[in-house]
N, C-alpha and C positions, 0 to 999 in steps of 0.2 A: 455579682457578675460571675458566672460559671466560666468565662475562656479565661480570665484572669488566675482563678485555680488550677486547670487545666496546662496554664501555662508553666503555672508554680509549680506543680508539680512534676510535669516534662523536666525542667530546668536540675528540680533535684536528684528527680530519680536517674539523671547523666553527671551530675555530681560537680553543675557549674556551679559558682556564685555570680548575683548580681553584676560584679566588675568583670570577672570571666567574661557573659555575654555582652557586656560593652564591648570588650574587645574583640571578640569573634564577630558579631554582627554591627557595629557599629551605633548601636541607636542607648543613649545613655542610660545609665544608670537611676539616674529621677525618674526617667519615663517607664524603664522596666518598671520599677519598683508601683505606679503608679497604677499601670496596668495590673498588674499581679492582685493589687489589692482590688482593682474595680472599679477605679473612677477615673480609668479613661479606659475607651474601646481602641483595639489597635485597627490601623490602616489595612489595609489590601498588601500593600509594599513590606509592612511589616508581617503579617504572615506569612509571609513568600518564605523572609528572609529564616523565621524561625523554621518553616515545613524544611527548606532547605537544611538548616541545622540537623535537625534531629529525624530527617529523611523521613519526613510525613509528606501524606497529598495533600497540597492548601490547600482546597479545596472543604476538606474536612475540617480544616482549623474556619474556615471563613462562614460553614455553614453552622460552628457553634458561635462564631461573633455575630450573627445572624441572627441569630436564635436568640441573644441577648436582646438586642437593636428590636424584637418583637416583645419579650417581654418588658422593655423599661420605655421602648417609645412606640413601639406599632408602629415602625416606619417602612421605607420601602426596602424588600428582599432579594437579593440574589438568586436564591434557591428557597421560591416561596415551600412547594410542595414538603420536600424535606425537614427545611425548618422546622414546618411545623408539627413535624412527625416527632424531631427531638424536644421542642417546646413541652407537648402533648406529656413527652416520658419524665423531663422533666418535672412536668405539673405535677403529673404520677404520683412518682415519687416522693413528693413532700420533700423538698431539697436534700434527701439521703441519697441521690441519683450515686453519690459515687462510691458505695457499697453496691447497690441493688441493680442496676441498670446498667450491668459489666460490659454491656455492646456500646458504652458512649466514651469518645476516646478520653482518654487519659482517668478512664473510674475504675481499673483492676491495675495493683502495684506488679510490674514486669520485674521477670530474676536480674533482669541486667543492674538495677535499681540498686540494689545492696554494696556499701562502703563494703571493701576488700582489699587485704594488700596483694598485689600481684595480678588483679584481676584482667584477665584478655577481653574486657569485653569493648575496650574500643581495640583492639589488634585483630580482632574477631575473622572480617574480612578477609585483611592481607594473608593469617594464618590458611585460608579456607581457599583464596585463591590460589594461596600456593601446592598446597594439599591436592587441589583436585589437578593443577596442573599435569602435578608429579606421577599418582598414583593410576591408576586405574584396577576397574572387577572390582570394587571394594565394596563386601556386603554387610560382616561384621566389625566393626569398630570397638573399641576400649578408650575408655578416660580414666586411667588408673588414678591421678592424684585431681580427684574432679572437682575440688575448692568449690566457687563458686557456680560452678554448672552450666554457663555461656558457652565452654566448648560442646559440652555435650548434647548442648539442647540445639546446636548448627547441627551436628552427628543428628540426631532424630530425627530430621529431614531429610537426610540423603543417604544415609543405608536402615536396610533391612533388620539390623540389630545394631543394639547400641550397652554396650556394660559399661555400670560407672561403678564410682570405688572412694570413699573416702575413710578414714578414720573417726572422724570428729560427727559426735554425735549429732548437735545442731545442723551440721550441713546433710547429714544423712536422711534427718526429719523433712528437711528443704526439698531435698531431690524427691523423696517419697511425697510431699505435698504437691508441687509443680508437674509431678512426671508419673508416679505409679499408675497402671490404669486400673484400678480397685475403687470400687464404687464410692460415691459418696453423696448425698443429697443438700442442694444447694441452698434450699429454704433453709434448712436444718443450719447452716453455718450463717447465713444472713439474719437470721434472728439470733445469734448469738452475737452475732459482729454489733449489732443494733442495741442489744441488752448492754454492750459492753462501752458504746459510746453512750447511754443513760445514766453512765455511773459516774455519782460528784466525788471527789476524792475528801471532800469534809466529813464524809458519813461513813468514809473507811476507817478501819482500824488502822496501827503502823504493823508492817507481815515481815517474813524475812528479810525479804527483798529489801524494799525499803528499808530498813533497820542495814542492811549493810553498802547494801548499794544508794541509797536518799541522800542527795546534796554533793554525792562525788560524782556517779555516773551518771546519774537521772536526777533531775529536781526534783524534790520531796515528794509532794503531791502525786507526780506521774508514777513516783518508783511504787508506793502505794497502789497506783492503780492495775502496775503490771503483777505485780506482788499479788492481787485480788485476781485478777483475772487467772494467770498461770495457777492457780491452784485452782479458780474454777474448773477451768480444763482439765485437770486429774480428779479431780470431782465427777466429771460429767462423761472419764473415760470408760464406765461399762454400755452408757450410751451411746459411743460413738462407733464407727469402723475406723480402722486403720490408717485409712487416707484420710476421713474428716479429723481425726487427731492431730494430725500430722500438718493438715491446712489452717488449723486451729494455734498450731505450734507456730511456724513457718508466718503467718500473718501474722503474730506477735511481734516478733523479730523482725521482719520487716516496717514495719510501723513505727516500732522505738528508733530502729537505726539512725534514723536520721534526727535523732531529738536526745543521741549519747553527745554525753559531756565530753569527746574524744578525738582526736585525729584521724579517725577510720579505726582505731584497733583499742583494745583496753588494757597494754602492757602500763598505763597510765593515763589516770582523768587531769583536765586540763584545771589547775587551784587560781578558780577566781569564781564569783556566785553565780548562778544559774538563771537565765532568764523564764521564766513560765509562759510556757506556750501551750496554744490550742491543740489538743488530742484527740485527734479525728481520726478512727483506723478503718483504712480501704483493706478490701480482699485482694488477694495476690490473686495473679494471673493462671487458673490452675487448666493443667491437661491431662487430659488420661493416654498414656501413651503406651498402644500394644508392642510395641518392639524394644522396652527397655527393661535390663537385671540392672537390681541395683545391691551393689554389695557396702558393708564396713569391715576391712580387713586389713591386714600389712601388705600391703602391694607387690612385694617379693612371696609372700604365703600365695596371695589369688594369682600370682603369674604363674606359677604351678599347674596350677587348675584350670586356665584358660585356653582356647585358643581362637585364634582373628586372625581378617587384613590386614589391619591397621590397627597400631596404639599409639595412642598422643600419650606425651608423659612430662608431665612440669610440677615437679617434684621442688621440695621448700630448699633453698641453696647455700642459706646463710642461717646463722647459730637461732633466727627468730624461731621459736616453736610456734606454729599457729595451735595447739592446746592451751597452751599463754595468752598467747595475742588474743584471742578470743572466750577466754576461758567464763566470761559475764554468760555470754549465752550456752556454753556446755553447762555451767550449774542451773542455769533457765531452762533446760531442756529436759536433762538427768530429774530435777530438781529432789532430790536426796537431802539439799540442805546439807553438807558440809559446811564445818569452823571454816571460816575465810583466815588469813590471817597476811600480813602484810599491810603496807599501803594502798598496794593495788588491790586489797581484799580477794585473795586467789585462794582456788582449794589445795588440799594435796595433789601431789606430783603423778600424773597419769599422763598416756598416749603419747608418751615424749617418740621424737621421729630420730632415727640415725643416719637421715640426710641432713641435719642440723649438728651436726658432729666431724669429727676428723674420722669418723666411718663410713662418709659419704659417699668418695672415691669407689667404694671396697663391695657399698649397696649397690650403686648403680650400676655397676661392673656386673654384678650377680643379677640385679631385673633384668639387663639387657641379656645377659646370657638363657636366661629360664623362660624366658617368652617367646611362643610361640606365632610366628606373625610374618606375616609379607613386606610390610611395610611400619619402618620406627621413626617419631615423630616427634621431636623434644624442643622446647622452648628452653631458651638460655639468656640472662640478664649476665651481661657482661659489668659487674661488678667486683670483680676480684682485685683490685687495688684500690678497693675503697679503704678511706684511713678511720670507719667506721668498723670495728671488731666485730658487730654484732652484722652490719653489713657484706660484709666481704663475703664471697662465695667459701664454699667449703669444697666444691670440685671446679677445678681448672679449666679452662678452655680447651686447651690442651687436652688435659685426658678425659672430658667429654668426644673428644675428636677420635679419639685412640679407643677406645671401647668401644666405638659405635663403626669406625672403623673395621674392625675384628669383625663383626657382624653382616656385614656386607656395604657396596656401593653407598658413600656418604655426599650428599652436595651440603651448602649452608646457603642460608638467605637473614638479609640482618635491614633492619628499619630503624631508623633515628627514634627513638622513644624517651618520654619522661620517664624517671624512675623514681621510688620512694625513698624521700632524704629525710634522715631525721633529726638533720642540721650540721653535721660532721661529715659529712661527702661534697667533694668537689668533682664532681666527673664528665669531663668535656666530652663531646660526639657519646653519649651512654645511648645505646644501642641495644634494641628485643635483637637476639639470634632464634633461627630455627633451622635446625637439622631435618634432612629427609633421609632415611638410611633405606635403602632396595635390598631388605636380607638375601641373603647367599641359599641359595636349593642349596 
């Protein structure tokens, strides 16, 4: 049953669990579950409620439960003509439809998709309605600390230019896959994506990977398979261009993410065995986008160099280094193979940020001063009396208020938001802030 999939993977790539959409949509948890796997078809009512969710056209959900209802029973159609056009693509493809047949919903993985701490991409909106409220003429925009890349890729719809910026290699791979507009040939990665779901992991050898990462991060087997693959792809880089590398890379990591042994981050793997699941890799959602630079630099070095309308800046606020948090996929990326050493199995100490420092104050004082720009635009987790050390902000509310102040006309806007606890915060009304600063001519 293809909507059963489709819906599975809608569900994860927004980072519910089964009991989550119990409670959001109200239709239990045996029946989700039931559906997901294919042995039941959902209602008309129940698509509503999911297109609702995840702000689809039902329509589109009803013409793939449609589409089943003719493969398994040839019964009667809603949208006979259509139907059968996606049946047709289906048959096509030999059930790979959700590699190769990237126009059928839910068969290309979306950036929003990816486990991130801090990630805006459910604040997306509120940040964007606020934004355009505010500003106006805005043609060049900047994402100086552009993490997971949901702000930016709102920014690539609505002005004329867009700079992003991050440090960490993995996310820089991402953005160059998702966003560069430098060629790249789609067959040429589809038959790679297809050689790579062929692969048993009994006929692998044990690789790096696996060897440090097998039965902590990844269950055996897969770590093996990522292990295989990610050297394929340095194998196969005088073959490639730049972007298909980079799609090559970015599809890796997208695919595991959701199959780490982890809590969204890899400052530590969760100790208890690993269940073995199905290793299916979809192609991410890729665009060629002519209005975007994308840089890897110190954010205070490129504010130098830049100038804009607008820069959003949500910079890391508390002691977490995401070169830590993340550090599985910068040796996946780099893949130089450094000794790991620790429990967490991490490399040597690189890309540390001094907003995760008691020098954070002292940086952000100096971005906001050295940028050049019409409009400043900062997200703020009011976390600063968390009784989490590693939580707690490392610049105040306050003298976020006070620096940005100096700069010119500051309002704030703040939304009731979840925030990331990891188990040692108690924080009642925890609230996303954002600043809109109108700099001073």
């Amino acid at each position: 049953m293809y909507t059963g999939t489709i819906l599975k993977n809608l569900r994860e790539e927004n980072g519910y669990t089964l009991l989550d959409l119990q409670e959001q949509i109200g239709i239990k948890e045996s029946l989700l579950s039931k559906i997901e796997s294919g042995t039941r078809l959902p209602t008309d009512d129940l698509l509503l409620k999911f297109s609702e969710l995840y702000n689809l056209d039902s329509t589109d959900l009803i013409k793939q439960r449609d589409s089943d209802k003719l493969l398994n029973e040839a019964s009667s159609l809603q949208y006979p003509e259509e139907t059968l056009l996606i049946v047709k693509e289906k048959i096509d493809s030999k059930e790979n439809y959700l590699t190769q047949n990237t126009n059928i919903l839910g068969s290309s993985i979306p950036l929003e998709s990816r486990r991130y701490i801090g990630s805006k991409a459910k604040l997306i909106n509120w940040i964007f309605e606020i934004i355009e409220k505010e500003t106006e003429n805005v043609k060049t925009a900047v994402d100086i600390f552009t993490g997971t890349g949901v702000v930016a890729k709102r920014m690539l719809k609505l002005y004329s230019k867009v700079i992003v910026n991050d440090t960490l290699y993995s996310n820089h791979y991402i953005y160059e896959a998702f966003f560069s507009p430098t060629t790249w040939d789609k067959e040429k990665i589809l038959k790679k994506i297809n050689y790579y779901n062929s692969l048993e992991a009994n006929s692998l050898k044990e690789n790096y990977f696996s060897e440090n990462f097998g039965d902590k991060y990844f269950e055996n087997d897969l770590a093996k398979k990522i292990g295989f693959i990610r050297q394929d792809i340095e194998d196969s880089k005088p073959n490639l261009t730049e972007k298909e590398y980079a799609i090559l890379l970015a599809t890796l990591i997208y695919n595991i993410d959701k199959h780490a042994n982890t809590v969204g981050h890899f400052e530590a793997y969760i100790k208890k065995p690993i269940k073995k699941a199905n290793f299916y890799i979809r192609l991410i959602d890729v665009h060629e986008c002519k209005n975007i630079e994308i840089h890897q630099e110190d954010s205070n070095i490129l504010a130098e160099k830049i100038k804009s309308d607008l820069v959003y800046i949500d910079p890391p606020y508390n002691s977490r280094q995401y070169c830590r948090f993340y550090h599985v996929y910068e040796t996946l990326v780099k893949w130089n193979k450094p000794v790991l050493r620790g429990v967490a199995m991490k490399p040597p100490v690189e890309n540390m940020s001094k907003y995760c420092t008691v020098s954070a104050p002292s940086a952000f004082a100096d971005l906001i001063e050295k940028l050049d720009t019409k409009y400043l635009v900062v997200s703020y987790n009011n976390t600063y009396n968390s009784k989490s050390g590693s939580s707690k902000n490392k610049i105040t509310l306050d003298e976020i208020e006070e620096i940005l102040n100096r700069k010119g006309e500051t309002k704030v806007f703040s939304k009731d938001y979840r925030f990331f606890n990891a188990g040692k915060t108690d924080l009642n009304n925890h609230q996303e802030l954002l600043f809109i600063t109108k700099v001073k001519k």
